[in-house]
gemmi code that builds the backbone of each chain (N, CA, C; Angstrom):
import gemmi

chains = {
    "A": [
        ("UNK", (-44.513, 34.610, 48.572), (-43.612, 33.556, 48.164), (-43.249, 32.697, 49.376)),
        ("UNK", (-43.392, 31.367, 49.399), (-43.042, 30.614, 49.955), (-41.826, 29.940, 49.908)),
        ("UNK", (-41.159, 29.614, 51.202), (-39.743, 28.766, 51.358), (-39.612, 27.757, 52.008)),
        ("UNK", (-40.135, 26.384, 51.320), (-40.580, 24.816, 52.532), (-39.332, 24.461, 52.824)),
        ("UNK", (-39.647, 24.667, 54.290), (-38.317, 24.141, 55.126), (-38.844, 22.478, 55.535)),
        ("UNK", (-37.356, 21.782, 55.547), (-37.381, 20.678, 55.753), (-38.045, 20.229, 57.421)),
        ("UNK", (-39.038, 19.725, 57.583), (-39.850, 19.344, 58.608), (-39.678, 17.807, 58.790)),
        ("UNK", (-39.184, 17.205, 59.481), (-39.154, 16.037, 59.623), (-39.691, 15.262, 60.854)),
        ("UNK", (-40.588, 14.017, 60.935), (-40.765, 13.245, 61.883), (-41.015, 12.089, 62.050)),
        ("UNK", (-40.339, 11.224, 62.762), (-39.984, 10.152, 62.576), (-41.985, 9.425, 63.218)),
        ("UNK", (-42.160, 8.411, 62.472), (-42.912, 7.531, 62.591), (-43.568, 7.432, 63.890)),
        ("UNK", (-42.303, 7.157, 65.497), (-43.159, 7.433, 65.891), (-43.367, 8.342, 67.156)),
        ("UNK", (-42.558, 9.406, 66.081), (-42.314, 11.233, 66.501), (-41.551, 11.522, 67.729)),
        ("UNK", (-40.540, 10.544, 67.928), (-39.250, 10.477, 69.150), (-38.146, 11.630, 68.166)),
        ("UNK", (-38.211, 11.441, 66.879), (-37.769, 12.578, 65.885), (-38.014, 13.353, 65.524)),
        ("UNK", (-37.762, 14.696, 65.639), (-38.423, 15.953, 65.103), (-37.254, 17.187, 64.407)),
        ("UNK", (-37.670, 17.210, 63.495), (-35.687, 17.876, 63.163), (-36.836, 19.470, 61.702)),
        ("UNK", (-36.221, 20.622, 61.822), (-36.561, 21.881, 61.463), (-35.629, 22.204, 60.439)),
        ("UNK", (-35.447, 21.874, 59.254), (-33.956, 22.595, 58.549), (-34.167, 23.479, 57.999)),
        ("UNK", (-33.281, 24.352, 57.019), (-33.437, 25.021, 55.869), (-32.234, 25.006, 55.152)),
        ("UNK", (-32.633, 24.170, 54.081), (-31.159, 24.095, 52.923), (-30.760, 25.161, 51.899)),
        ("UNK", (-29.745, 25.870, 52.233), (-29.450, 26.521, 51.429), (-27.803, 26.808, 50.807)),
        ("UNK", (-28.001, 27.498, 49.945), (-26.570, 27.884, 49.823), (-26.488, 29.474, 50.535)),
        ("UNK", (-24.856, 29.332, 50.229), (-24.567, 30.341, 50.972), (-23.543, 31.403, 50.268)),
        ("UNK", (-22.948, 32.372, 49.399), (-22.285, 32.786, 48.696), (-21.788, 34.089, 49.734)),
        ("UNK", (-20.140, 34.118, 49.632), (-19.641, 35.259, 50.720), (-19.044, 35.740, 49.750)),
        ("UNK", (-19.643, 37.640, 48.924), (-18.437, 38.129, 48.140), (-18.507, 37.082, 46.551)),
        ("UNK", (-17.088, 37.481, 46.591), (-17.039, 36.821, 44.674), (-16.713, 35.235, 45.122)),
        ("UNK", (-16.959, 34.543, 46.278), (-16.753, 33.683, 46.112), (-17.576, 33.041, 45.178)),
        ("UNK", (-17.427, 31.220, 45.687), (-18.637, 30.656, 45.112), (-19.509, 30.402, 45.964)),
        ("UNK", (-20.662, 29.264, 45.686), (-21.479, 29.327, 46.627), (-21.375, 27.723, 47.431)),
        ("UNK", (-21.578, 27.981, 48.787), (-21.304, 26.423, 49.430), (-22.412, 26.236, 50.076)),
        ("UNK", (-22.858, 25.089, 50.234), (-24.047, 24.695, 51.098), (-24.200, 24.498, 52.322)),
        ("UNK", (-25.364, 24.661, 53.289), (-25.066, 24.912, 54.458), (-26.747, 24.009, 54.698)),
        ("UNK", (-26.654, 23.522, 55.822), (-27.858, 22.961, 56.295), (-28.342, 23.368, 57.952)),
        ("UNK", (-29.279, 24.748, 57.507), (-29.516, 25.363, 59.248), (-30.680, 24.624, 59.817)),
        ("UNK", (-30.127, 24.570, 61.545), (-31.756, 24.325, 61.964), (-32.096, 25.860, 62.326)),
        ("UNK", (-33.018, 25.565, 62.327), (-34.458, 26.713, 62.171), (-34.941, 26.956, 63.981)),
        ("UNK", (-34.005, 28.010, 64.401), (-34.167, 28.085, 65.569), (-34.328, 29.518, 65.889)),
        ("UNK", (-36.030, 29.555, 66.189), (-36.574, 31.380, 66.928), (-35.460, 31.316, 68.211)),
        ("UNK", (-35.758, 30.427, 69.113), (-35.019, 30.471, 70.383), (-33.623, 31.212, 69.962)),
        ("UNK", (-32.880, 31.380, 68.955), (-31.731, 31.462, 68.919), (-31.929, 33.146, 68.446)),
        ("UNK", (-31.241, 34.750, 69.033), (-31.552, 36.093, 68.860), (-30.225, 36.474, 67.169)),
        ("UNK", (-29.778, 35.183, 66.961), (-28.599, 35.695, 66.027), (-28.442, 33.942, 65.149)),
        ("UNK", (-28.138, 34.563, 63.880), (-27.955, 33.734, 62.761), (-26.293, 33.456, 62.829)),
        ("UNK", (-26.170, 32.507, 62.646), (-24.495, 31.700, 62.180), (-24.307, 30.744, 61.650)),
        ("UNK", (-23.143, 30.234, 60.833), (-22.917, 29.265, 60.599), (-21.556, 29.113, 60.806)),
        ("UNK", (-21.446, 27.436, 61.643), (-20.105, 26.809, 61.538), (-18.714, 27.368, 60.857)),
        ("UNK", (-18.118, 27.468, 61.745), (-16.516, 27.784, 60.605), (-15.557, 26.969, 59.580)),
        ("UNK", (-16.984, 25.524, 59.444), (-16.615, 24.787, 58.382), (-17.165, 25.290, 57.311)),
        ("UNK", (-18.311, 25.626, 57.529), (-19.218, 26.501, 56.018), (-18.517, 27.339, 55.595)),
        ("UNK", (-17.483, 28.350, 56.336), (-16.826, 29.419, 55.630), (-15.402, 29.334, 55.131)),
        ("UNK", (-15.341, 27.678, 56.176), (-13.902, 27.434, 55.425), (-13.593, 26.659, 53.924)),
        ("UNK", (-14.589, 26.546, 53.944), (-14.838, 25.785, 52.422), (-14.554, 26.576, 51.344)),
        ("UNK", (-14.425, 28.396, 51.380), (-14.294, 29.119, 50.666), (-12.925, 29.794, 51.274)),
        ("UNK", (-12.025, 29.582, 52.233), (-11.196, 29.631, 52.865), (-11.441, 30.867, 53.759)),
        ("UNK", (-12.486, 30.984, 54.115), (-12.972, 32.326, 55.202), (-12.843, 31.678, 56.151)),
        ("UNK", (-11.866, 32.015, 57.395), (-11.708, 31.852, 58.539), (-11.475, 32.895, 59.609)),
        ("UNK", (-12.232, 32.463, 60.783), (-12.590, 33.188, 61.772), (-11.576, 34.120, 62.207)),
        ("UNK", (-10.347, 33.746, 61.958), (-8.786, 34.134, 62.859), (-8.701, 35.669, 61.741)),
        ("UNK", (-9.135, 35.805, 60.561), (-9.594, 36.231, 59.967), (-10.308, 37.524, 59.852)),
        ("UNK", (-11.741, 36.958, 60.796), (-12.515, 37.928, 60.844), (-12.666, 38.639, 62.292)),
        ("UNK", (-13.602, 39.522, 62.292), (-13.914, 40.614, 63.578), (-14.426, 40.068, 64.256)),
        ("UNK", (-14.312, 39.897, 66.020), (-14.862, 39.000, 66.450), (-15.833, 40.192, 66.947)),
        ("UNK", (-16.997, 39.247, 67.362), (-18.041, 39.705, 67.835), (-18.347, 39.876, 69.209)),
        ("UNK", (-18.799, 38.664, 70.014), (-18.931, 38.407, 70.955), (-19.262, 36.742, 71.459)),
        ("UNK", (-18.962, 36.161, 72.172), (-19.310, 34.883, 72.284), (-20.487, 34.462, 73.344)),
        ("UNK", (-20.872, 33.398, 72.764), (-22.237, 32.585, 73.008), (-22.097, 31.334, 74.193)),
        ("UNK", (-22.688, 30.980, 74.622), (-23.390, 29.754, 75.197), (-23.924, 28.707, 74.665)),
        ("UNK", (-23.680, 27.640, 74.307), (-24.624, 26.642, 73.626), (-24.309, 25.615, 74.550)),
        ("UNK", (-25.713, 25.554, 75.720), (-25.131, 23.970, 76.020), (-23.717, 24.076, 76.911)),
        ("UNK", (-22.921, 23.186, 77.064), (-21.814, 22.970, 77.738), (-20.664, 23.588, 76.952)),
        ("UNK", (-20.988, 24.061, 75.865), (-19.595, 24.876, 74.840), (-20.189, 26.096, 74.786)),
        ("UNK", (-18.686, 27.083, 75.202), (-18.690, 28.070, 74.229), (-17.975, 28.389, 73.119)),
        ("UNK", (-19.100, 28.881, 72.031), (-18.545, 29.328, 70.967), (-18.381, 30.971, 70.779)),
        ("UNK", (-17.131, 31.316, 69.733), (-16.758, 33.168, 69.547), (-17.528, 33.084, 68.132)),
        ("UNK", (-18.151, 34.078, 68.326), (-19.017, 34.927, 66.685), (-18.306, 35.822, 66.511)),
        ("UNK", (-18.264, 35.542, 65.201), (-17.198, 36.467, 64.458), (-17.842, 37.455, 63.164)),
        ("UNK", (-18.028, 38.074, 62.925), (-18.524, 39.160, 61.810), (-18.108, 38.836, 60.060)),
        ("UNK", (-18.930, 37.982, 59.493), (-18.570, 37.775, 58.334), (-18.915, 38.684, 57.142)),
        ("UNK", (-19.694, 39.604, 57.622), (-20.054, 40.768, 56.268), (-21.705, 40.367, 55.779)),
        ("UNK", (-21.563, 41.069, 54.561), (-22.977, 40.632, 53.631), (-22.737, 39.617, 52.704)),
        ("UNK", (-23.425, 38.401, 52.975), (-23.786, 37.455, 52.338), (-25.271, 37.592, 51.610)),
        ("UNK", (-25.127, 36.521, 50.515), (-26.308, 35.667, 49.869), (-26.795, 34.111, 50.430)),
        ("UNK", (-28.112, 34.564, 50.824), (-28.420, 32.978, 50.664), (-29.324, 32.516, 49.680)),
        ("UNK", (-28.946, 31.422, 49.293), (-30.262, 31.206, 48.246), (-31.253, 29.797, 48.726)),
        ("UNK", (-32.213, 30.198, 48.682), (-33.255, 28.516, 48.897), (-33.977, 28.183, 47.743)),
        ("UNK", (-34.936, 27.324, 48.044), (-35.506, 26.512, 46.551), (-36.821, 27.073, 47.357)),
        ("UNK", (-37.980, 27.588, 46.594), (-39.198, 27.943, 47.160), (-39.582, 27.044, 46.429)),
        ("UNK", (-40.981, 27.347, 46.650), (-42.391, 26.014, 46.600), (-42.313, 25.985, 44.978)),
        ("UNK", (-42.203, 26.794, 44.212), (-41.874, 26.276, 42.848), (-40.869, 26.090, 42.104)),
        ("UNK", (-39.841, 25.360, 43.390), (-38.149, 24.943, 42.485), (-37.656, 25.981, 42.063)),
        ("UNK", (-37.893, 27.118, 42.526), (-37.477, 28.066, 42.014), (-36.012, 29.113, 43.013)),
        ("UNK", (-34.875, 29.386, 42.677), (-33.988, 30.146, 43.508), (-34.711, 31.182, 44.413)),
        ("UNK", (-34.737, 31.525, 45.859), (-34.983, 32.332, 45.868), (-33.571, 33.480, 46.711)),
        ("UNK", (-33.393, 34.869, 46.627), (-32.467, 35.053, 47.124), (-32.083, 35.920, 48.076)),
        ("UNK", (-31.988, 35.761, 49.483), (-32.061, 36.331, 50.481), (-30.676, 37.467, 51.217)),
        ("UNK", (-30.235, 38.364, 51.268), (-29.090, 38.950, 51.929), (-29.149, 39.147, 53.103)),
        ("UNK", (-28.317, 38.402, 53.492), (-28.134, 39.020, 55.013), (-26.758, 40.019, 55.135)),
        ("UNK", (-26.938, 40.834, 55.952), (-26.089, 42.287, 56.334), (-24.865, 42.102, 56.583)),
        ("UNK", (-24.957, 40.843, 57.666), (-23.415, 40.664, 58.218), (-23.816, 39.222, 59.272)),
        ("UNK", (-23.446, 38.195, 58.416), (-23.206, 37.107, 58.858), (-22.510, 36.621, 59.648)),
        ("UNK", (-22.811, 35.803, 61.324), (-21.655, 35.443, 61.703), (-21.083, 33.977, 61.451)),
        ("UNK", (-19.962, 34.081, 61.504), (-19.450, 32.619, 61.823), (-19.408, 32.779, 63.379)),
        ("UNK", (-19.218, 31.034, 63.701), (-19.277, 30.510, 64.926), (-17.745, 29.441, 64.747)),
        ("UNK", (-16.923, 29.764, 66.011), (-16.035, 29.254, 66.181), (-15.712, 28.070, 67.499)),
        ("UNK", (-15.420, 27.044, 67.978), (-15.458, 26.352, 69.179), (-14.149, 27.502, 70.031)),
        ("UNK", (-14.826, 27.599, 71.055), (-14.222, 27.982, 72.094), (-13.472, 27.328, 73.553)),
        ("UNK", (-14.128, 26.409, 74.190), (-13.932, 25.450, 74.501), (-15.417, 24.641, 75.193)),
        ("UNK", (-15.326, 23.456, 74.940), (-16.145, 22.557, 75.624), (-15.941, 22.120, 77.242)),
        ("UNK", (-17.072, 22.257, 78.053), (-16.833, 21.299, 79.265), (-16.993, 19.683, 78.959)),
        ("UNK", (-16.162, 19.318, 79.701), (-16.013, 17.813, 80.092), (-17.497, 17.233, 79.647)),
        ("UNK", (-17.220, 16.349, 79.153), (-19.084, 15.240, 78.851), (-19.545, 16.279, 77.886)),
        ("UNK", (-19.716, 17.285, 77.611), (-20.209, 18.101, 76.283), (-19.445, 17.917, 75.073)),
        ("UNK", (-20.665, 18.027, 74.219), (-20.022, 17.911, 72.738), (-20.883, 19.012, 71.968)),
        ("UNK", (-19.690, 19.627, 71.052), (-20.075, 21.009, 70.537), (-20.890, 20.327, 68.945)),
        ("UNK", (-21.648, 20.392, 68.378), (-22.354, 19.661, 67.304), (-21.767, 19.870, 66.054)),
        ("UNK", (-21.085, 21.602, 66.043), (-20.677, 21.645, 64.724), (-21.593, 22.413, 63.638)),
        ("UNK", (-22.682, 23.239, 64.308), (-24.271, 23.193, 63.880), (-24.068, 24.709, 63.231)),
        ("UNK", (-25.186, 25.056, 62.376), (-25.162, 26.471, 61.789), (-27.116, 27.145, 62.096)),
        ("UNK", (-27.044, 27.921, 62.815), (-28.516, 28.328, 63.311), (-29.050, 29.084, 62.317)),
        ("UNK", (-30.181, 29.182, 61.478), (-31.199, 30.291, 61.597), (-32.162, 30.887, 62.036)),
        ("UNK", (-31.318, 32.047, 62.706), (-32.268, 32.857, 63.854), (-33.365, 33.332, 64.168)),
        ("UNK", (-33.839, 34.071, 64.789), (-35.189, 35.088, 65.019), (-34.275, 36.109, 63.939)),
        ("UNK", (-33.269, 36.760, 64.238), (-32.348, 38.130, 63.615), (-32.879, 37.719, 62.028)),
        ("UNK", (-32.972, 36.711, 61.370), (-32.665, 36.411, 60.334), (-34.082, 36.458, 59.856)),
        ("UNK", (-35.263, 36.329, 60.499), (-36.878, 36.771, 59.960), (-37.050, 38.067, 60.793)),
        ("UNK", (-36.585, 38.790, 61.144), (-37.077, 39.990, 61.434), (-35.873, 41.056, 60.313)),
        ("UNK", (-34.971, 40.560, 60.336), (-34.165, 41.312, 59.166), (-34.654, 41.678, 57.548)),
        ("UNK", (-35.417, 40.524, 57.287), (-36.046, 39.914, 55.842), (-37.183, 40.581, 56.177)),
        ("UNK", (-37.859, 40.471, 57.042), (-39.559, 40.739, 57.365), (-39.682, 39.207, 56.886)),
        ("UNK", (-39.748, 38.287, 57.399), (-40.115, 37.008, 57.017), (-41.349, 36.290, 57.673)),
        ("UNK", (-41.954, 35.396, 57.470), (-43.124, 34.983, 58.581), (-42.923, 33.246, 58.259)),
        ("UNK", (-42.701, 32.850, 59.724), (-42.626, 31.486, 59.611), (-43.853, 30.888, 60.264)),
        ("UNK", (-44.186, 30.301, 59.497), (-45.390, 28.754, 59.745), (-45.006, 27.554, 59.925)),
        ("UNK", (-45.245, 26.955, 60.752), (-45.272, 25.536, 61.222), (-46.407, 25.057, 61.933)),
        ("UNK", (-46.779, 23.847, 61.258), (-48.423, 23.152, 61.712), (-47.555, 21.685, 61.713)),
        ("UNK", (-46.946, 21.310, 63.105), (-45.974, 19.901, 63.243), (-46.616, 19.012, 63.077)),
        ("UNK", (-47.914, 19.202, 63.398), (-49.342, 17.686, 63.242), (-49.835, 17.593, 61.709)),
        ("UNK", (-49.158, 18.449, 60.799), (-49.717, 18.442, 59.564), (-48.248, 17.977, 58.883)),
        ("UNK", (-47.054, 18.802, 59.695), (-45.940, 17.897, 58.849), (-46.217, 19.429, 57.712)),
        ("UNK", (-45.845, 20.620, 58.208), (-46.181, 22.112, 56.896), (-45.129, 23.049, 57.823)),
        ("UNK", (-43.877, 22.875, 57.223), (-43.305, 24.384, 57.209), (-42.754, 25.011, 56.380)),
        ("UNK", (-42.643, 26.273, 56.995), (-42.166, 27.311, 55.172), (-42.196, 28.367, 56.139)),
        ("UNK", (-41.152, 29.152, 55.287), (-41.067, 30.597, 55.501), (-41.803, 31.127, 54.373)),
        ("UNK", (-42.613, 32.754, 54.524), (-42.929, 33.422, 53.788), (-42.353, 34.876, 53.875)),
        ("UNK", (-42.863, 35.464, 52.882), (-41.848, 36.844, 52.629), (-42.832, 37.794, 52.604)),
        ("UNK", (-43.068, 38.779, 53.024), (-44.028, 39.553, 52.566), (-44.007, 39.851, 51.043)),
        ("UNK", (-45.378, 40.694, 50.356), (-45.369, 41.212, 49.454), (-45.825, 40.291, 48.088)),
        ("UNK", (-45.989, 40.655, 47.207), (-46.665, 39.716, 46.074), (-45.802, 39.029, 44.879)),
        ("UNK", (-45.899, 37.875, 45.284), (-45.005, 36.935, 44.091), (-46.105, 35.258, 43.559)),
    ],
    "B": [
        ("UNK", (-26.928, 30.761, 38.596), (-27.671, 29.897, 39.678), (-28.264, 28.280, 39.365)),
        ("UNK", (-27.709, 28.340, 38.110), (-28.060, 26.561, 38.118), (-26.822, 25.626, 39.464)),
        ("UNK", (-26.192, 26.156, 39.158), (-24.941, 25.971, 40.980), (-25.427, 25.596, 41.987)),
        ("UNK", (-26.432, 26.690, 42.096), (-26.891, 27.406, 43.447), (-28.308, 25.532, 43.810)),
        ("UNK", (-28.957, 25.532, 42.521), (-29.702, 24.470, 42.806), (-29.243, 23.219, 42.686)),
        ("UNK", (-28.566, 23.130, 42.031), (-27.595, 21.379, 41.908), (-27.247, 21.690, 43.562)),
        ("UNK", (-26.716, 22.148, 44.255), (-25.814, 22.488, 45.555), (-26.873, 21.930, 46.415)),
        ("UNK", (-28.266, 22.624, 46.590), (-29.312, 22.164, 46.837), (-30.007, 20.594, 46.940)),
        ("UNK", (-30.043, 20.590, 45.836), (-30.392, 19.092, 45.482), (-29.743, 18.235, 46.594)),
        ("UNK", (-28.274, 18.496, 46.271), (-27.282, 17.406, 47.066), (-26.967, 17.286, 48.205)),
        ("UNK", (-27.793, 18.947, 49.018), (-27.633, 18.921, 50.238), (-29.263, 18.128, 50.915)),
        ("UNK", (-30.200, 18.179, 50.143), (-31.679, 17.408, 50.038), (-30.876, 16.048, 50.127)),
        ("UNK", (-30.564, 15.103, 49.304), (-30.516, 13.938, 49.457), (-29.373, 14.170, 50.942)),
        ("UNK", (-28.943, 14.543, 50.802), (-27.990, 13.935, 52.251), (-28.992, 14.056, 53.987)),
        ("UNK", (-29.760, 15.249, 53.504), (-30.712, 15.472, 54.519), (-31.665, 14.646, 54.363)),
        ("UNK", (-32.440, 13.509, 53.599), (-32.886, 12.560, 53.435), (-32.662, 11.709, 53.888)),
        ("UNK", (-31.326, 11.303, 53.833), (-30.500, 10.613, 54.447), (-30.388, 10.316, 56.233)),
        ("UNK", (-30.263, 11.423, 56.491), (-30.401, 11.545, 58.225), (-32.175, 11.483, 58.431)),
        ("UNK", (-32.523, 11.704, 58.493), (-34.010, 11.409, 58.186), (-34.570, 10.246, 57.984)),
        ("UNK", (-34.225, 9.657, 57.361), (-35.015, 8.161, 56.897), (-33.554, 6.977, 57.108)),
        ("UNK", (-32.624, 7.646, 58.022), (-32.083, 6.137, 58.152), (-31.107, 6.628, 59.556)),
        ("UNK", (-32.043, 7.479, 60.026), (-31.361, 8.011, 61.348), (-30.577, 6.607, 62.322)),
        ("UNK", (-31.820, 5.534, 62.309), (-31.555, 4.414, 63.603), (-30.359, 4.054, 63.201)),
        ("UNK", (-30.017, 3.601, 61.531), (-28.727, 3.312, 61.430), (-27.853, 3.666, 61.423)),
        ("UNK", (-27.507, 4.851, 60.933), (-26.726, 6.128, 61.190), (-26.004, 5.908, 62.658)),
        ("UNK", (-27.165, 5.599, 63.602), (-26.667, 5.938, 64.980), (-26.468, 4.448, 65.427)),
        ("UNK", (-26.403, 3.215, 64.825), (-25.862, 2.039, 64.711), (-24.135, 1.957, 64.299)),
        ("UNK", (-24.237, 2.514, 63.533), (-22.626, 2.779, 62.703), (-21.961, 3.776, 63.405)),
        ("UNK", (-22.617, 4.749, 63.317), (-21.680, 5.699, 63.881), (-22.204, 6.807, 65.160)),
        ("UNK", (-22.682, 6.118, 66.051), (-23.089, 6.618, 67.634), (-21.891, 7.193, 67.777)),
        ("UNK", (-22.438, 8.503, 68.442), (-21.615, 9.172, 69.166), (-19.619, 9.880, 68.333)),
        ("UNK", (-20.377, 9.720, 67.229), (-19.244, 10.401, 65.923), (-19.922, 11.802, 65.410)),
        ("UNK", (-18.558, 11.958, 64.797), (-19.370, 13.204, 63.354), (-19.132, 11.948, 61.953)),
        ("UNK", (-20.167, 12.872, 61.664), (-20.077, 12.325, 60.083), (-19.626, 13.661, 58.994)),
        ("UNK", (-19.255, 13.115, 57.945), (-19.533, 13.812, 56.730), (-20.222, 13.273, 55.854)),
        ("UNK", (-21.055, 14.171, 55.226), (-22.180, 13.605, 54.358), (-21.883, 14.530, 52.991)),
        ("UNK", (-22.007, 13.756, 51.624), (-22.319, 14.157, 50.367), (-22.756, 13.642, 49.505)),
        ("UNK", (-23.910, 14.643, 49.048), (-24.866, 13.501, 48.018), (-25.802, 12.629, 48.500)),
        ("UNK", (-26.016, 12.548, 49.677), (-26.751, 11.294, 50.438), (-25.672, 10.022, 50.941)),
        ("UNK", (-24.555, 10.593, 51.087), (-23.714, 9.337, 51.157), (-22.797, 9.932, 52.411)),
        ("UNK", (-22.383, 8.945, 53.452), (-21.621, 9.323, 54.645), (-20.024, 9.052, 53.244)),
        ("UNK", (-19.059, 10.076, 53.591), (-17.866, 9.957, 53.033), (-16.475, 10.380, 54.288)),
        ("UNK", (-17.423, 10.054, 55.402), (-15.798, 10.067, 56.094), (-16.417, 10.264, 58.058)),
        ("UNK", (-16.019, 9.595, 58.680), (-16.632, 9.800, 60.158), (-15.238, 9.859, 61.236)),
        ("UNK", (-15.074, 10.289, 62.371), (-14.583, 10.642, 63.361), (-15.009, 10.990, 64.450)),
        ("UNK", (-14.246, 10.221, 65.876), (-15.137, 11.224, 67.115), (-15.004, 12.427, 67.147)),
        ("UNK", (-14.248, 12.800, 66.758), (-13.806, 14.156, 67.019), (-13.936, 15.317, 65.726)),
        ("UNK", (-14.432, 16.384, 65.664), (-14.739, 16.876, 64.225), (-13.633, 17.399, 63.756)),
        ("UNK", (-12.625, 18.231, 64.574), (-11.428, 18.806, 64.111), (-10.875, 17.835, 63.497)),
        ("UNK", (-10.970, 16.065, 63.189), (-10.039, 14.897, 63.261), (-10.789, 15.006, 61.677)),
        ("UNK", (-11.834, 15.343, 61.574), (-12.741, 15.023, 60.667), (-12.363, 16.016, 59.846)),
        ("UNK", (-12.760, 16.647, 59.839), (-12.216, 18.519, 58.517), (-11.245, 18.287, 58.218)),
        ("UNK", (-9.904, 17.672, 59.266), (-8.879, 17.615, 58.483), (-9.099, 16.204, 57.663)),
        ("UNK", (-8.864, 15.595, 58.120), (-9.377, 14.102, 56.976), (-10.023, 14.093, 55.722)),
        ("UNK", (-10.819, 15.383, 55.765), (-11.418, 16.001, 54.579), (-10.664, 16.797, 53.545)),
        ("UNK", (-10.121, 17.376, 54.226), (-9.196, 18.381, 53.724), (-8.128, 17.523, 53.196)),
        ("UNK", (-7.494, 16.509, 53.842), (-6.343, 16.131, 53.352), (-6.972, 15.057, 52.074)),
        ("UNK", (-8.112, 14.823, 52.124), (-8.478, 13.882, 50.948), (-8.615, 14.774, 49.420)),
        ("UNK", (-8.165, 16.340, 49.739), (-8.642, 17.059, 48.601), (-10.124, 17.044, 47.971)),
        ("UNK", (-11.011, 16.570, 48.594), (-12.459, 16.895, 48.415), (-12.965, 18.265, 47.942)),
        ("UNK", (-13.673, 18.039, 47.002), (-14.483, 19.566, 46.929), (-15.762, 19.399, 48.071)),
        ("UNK", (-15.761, 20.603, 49.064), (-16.466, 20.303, 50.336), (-17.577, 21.060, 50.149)),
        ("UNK", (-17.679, 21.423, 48.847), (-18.819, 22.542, 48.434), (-20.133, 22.261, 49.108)),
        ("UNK", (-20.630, 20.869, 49.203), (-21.945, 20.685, 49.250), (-21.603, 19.621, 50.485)),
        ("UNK", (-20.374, 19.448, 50.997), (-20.197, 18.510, 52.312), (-21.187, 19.121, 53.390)),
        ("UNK", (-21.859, 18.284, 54.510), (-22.257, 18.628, 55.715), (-21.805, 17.711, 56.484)),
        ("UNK", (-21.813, 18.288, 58.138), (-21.286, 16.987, 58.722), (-22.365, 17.590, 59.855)),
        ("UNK", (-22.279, 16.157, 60.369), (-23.341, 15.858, 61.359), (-22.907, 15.322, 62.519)),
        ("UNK", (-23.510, 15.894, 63.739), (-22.968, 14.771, 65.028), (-24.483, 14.174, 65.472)),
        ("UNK", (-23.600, 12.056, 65.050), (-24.739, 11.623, 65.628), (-24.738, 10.750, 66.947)),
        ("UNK", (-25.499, 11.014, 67.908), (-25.154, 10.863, 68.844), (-25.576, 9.293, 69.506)),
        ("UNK", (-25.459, 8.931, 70.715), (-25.647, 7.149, 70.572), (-27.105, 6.701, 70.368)),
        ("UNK", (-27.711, 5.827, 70.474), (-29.016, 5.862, 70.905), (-29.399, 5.952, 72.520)),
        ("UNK", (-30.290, 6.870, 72.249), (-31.284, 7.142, 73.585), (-30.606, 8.466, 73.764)),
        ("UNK", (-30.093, 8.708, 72.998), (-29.659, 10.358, 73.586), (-29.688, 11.115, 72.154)),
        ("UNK", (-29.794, 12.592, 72.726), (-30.679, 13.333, 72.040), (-30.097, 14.542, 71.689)),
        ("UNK", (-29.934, 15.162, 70.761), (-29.288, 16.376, 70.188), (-30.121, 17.498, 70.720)),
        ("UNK", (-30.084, 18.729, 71.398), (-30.933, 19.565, 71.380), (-29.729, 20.923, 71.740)),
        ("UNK", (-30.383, 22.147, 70.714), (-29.544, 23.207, 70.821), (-29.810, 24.534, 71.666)),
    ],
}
model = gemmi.Model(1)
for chain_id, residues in chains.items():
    chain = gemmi.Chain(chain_id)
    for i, (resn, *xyz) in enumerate(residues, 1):
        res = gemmi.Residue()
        res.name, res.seqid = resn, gemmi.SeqId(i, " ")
        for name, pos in zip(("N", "CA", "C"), xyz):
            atom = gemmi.Atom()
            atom.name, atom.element = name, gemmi.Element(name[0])
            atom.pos, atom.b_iso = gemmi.Position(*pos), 0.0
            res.add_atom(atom)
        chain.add_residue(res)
    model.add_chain(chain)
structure = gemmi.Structure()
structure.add_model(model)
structure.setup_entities()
């Protein structure tokens, strides 16, 4: 089963942007949408503490984890539990992924001239958790995650 | 899960959106956040904390909101 992640490039490829749209469901909430970039470089999955505040999950809230580096900000990861994500695979179809224990990402503080983006990652943690296999061919403009096993 | 894909959809057009009209995006609003829903910017600020609340106080359902920082031209987002 396939999961086409949004691959984008601009005309005349000064743009290059990796997403994956999904929702995101914490518990009996409902489900809110989240738009990750698609980053191996990154050893841990998160999203923004706007994604979780939308369902009123906030960090102050949760267990903190440990904090990160991004750039000129640091941000605190915080332990959000087992979530659902859901994506649209190659035949419009839900597909539905759990992750164990999600973090949120909180601003910690920024240095001077840095700006924190606000961003929600999906990790390496997050295809080795799934057993997932990601493809990308950037000169063809083809990405997708796949899942093992037969669908 | 019909939710789950309408949610989808609307987060597609807004990501369409940054995508195919990035230059202007970063004409209007260099060096802001945005909020985006539906394919439609519904609220911008330099500052994002300035922004969530602005959101918040508009009573929005933020279900399918994203916000974006876009930055001026010639400079470059990388994480």
């Amino acid at each position: 089963m396939q999961i086409p992640l949004d691959f984008y490039k601009s005309a005349k490829g000064s743009e290059l942007r990796l997403r994956a749209l999904a929702t995101i469901t914490f518990g009996d909430r409902p489900p809110v949408g989240v738009a990750f970039i698609v980053d191996t470089g990154s050893p841990v999955t998160f999203v923004d503490e706007f994604i979780s505040s939308k369902v009123r999950i906030y960090t102050k809230s949760l267990e903190f984890d440990h904090d990160a580096l991004m750039g000129g900000t640091k941000v605190a990861i915080h332990r959000a539990g087992r979530v659902s994500l859901d994506f649209r695979d190659s035949k419009g179809s839900l597909r539905r992924i759990d992750v164990k224990d999600l973090m949120v990402a909180k601003t910690g503080w920024t240095r001077k001239g840095a700006i924190y983006s606000s961003v929600s990652i999906l990790g390496l943690d997050f295809l080795m958790e799934n057993k997932l296999a990601l493809h990308i061919n950037p000169s063809k403009g083809v990405a997708y995650i796949e899942t093992e096993g037969q669908d | 899960m019909e939710m789950e894909l309408q949610l989808i959809k609307n987060l597609e057009k807004s990501n369409k959106l940054i995508n195919h009209k990035y230059a202007d995006l970063q004409r209007r609003y260099g060096d802001q956040f945005i909020a985006l829903d539906n394919g439609k910017v519904i609220a911008h600020d330099q500052k994002v904390e300035a922004l969530r609340k602005s959101l918040e106080d508009k009573g929005l359902a933020l279900a399918t909101v994203i916000i974006e920082y876009i930055p001026k031209k010639g400079v470059m987002v990388l994480y």
